[in-house]
N, C-alpha and C positions, 0 to 999 in steps of 0.2 A: 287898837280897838278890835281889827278884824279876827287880832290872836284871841282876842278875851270871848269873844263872841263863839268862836270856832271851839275853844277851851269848854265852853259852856255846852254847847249842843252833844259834845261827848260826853263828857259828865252825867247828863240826863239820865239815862239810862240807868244809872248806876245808883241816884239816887230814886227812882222809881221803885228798882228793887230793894234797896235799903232795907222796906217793913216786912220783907219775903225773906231776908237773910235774916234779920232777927230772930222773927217766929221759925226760923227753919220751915217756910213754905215752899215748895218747888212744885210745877208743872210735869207730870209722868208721862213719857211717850212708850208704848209697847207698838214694835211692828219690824220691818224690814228698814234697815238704814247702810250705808256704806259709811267705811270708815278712813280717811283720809288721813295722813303725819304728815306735816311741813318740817323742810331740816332750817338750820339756822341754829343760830345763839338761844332763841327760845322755841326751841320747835314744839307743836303743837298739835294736837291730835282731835281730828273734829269730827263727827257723827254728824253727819250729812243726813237730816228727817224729811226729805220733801223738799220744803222752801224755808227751815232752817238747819243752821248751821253751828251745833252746840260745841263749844269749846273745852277741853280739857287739855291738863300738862299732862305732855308724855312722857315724864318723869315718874307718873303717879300708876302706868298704865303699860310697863316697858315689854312683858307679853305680849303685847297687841300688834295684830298686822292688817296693810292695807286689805279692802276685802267689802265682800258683800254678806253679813250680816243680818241675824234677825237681834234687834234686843231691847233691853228696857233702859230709859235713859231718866233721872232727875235732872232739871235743870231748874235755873234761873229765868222768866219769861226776857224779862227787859232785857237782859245785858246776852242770852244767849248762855251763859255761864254753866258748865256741867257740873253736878255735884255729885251723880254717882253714875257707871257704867257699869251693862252688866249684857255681854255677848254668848248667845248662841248662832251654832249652823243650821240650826231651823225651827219654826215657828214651835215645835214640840221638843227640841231637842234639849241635850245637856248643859248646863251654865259650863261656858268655857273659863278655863283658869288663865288669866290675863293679869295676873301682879305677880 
């Protein structure tokens, strides 16, 4: 029971966003973020905005280095989920080529 319940409260999220991935709705962040990659079997690249923490595969993003960053982020609100990245080195500067 404690698995089904625990099953459940992660799940949430996911279905929250559900009617945002349909419409292709996403949440835009522009500003300063740092960029973090975890290694492992799924390692992961995450765009650290403040107090969150949006996820992207670093398979999709193999340019990218850790760093501090200004840039424009789509995401997903609920799950956290990135749907597009896009880095500059400063607030004016040039889109950096990261794929």
């Amino acid at each position: 029971m404690l698995l089904v319940i625990i099953s459940i409260w992660i799940f949430i999220p996911y279905l929250q966003d559900l009617p945002n991935v349909l419409k292709h709705h996403t949440e835009v962040y522009k500003g300063k973020c740092e960029i973090v990659i975890t290694s492992g079997k799924h390692s992961e690249l995450v765009a650290v905005l403040g107090d969150k923490n949006i996820g992207f595969s670093s398979s999709d993003y193999p340019g990218v280095k850790e760093g501090n960053y200004y840039c424009k982020v789509e995401y997903f609100p609920h799950t956290e989920t990135g749907d597009l990245l896009q880095l500059y080195k400063s607030n004016d500067g040039q889109l950096l080529k990261i794929k």
